[in-house]
N, CA, C and O of each residue as an XYZ file, in Angstrom:
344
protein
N     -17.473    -19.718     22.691
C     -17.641    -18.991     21.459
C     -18.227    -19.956     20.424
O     -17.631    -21.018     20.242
N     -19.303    -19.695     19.750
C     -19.938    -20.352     18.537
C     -18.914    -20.882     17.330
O     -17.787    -20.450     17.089
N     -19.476    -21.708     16.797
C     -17.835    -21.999     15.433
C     -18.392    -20.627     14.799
O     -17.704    -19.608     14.861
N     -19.654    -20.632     14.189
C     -19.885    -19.368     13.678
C     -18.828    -17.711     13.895
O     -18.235    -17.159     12.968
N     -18.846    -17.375     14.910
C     -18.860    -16.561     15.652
C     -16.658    -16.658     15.368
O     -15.825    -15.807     15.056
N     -16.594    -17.823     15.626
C     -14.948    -18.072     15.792
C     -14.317    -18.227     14.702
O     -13.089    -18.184     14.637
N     -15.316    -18.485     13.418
C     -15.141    -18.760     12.017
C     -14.733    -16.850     11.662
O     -13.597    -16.489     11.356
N     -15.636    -16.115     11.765
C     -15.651    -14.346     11.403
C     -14.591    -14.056     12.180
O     -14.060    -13.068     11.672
N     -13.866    -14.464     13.356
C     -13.313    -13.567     14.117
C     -11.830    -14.070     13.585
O     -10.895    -13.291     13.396
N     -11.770    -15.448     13.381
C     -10.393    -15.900     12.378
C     -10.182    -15.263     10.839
O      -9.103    -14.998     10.309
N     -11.513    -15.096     10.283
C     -11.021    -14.043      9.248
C     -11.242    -12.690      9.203
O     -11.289    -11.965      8.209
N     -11.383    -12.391     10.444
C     -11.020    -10.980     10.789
C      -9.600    -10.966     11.084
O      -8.880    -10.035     10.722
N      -9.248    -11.797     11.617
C      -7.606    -11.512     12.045
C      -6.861    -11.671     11.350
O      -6.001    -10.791     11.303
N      -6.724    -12.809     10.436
C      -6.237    -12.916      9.084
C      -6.476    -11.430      7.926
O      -5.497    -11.096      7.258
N      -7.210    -10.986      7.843
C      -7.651    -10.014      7.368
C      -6.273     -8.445      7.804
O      -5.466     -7.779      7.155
N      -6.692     -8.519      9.116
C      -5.907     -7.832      9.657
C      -4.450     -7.872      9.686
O      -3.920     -6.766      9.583
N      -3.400     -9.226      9.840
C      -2.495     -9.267      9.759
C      -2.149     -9.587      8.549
O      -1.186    -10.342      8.415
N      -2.809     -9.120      7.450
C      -2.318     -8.974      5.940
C      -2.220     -8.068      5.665
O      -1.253     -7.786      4.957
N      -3.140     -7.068      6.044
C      -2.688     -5.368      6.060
C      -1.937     -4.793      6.805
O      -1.740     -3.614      6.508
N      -1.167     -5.366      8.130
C      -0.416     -5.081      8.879
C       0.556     -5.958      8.288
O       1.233     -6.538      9.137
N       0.810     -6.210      7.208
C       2.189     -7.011      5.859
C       1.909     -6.199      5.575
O       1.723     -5.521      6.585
N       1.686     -5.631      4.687
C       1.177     -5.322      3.276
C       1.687     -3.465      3.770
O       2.176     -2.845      2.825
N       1.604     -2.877      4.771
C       1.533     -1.277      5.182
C       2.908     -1.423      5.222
O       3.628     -0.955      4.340
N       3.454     -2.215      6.456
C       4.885     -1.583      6.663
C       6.069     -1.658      5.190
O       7.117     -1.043      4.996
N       5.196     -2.893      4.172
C       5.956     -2.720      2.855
C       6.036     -1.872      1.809
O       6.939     -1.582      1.024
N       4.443     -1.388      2.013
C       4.666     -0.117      1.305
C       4.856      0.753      1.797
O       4.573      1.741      1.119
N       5.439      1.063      3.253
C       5.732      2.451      3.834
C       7.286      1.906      3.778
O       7.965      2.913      3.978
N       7.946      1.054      3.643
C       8.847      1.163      3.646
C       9.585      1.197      2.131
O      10.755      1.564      2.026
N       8.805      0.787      0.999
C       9.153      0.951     -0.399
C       9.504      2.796     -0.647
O      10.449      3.279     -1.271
N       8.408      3.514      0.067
C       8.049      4.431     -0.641
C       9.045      5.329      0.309
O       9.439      6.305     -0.330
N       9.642      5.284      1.831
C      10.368      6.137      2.223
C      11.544      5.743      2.427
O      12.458      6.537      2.206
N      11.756      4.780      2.773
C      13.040      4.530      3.364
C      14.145      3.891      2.221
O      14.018      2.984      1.398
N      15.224      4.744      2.541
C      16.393      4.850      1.624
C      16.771      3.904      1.258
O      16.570      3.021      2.093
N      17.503      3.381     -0.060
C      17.636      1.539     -0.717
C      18.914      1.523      0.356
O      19.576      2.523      0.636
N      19.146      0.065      0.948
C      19.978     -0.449      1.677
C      20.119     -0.012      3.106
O      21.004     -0.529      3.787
N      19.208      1.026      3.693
C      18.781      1.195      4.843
C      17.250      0.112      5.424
O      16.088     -0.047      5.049
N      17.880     -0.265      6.197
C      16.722     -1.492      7.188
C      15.734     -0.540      7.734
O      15.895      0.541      8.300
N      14.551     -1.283      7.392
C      13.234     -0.573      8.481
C      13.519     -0.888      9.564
O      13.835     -2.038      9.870
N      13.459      0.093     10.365
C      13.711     -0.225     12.234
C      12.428     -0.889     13.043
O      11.267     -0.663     12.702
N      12.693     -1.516     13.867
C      11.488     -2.004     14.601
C      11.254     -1.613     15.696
O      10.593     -2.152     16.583
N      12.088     -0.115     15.680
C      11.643      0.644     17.104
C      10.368      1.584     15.907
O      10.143      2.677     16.427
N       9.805      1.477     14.968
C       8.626      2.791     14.811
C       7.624      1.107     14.855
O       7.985     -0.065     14.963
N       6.434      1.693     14.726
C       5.385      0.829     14.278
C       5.588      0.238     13.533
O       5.518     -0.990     13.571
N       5.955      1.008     12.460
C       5.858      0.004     11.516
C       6.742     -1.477     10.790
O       6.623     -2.303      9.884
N       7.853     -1.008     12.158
C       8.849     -2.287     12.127
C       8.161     -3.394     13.117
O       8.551     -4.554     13.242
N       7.258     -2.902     13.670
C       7.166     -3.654     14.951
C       5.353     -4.815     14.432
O       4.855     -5.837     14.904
N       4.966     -3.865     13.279
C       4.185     -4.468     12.618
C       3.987     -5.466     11.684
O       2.923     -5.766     11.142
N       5.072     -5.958     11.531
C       5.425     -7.318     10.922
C       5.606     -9.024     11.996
O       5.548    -10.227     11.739
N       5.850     -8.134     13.286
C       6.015     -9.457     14.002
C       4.284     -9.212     14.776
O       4.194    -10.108     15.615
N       3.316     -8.590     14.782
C       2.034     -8.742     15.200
C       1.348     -9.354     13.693
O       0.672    -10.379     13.777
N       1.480     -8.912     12.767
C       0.988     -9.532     11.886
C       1.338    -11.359     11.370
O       0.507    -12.171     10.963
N       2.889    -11.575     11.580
C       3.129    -12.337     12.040
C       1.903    -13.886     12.722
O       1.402    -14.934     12.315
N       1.980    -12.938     14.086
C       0.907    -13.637     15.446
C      -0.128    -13.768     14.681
O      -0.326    -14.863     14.155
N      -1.021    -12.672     14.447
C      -2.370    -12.691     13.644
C      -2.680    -13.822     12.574
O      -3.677    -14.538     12.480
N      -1.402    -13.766     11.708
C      -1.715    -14.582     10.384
C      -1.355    -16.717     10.715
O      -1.368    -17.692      9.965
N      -1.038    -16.484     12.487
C      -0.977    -17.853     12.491
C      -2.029    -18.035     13.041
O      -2.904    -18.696     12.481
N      -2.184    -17.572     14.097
C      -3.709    -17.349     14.341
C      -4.894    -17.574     13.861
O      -5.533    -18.566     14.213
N      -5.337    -16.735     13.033
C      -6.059    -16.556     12.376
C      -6.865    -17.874     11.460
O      -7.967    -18.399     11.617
N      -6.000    -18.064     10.675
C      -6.251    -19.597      9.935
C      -6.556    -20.595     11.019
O      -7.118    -21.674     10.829
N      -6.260    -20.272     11.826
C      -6.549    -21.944     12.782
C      -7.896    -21.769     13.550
O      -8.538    -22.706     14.024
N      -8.361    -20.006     13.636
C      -9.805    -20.319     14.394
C     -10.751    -20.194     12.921
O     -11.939    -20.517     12.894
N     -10.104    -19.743     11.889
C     -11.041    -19.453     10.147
C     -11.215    -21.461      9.953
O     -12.318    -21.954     10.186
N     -10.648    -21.901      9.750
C     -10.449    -23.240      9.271
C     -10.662    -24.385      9.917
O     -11.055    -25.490      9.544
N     -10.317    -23.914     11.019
C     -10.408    -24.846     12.254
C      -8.926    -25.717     12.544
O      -8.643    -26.544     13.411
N      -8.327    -25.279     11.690
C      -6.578    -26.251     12.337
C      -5.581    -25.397     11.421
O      -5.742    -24.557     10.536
N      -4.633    -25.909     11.950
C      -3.011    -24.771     11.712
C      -2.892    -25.361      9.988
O      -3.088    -26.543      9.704
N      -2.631    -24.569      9.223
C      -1.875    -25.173      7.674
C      -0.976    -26.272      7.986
O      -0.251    -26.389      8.974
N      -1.095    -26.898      7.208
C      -0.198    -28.413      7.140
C       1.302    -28.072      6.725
O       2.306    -28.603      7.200
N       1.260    -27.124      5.785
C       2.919    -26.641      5.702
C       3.514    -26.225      6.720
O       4.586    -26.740      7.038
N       2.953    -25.195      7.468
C       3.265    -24.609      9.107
C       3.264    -26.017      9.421
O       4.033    -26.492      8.584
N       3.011    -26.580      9.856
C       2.700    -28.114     11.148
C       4.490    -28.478     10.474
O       5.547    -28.378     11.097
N       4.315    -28.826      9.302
C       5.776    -29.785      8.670
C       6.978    -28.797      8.871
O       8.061    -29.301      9.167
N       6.879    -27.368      8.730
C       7.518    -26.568      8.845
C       8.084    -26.637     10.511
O       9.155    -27.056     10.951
N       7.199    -26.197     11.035
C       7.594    -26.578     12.756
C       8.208    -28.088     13.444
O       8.958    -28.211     14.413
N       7.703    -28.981     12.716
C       7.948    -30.333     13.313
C       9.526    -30.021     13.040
O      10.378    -30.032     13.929
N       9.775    -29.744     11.675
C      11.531    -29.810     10.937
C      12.074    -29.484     12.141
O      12.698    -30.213     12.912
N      11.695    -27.952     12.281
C      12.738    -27.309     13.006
C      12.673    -27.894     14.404
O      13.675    -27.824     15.115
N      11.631    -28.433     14.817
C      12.068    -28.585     16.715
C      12.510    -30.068     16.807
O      12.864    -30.538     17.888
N      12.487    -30.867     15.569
C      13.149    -32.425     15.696
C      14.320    -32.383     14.743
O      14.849    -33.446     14.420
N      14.710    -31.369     14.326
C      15.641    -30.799     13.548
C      15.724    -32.162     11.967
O      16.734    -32.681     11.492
N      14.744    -32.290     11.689
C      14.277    -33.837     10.213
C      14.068    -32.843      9.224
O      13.193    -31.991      9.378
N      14.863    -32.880      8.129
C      14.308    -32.110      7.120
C      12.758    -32.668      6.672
O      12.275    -33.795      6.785
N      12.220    -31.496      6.155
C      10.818    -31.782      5.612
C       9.620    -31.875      6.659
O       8.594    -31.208      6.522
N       9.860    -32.862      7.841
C       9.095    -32.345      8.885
C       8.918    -33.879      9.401
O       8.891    -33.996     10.627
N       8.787    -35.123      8.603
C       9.297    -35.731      9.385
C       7.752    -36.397     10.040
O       7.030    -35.509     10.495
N       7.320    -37.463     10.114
C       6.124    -37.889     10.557
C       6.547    -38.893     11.726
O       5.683    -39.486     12.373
């Protein structure tokens, strides 16, 4: 795949898993009862953990590497070092 080509298709996906945020919050502002949980058996519960995928995704084929907060964020948790730890 071209960087070109891998550059559009990372902010296509990014693109995408911001509106797949952005829907299930306002479908869930606008119907679902205060102190009742959105379920993640409809779509639109289940659309937060694909958007999720997408939005890590995404930035790393748009940019060419993962956010540096994600990287420090991940290091923390799997060497258990606050902050992330070099």
């Amino acid at each position: 795949m071209s960087q070109a080509y891998k550059r559009y298709f990372g902010i296509l996906l990014t693109v995408i898993g911001i509106l797949l945020y952005i829907i299930p919050l306002a479908y869930g502002f606008f119907t679902v009862k205060p102190g009742e949980p959105l379920s993640t058996d409809s779509w639109y519960g289940r659309g937060y953990y694909i958007s999720a995928i997408l939005i890590l995704i995404g930035p790393a084929l748009w940019l060419g590497e993962v956010p540096q907060a994600l990287v420090k964020a991940v290091k923390a948790k799997m060497l258990g070092v606050k902050g992330g730890g070099s």
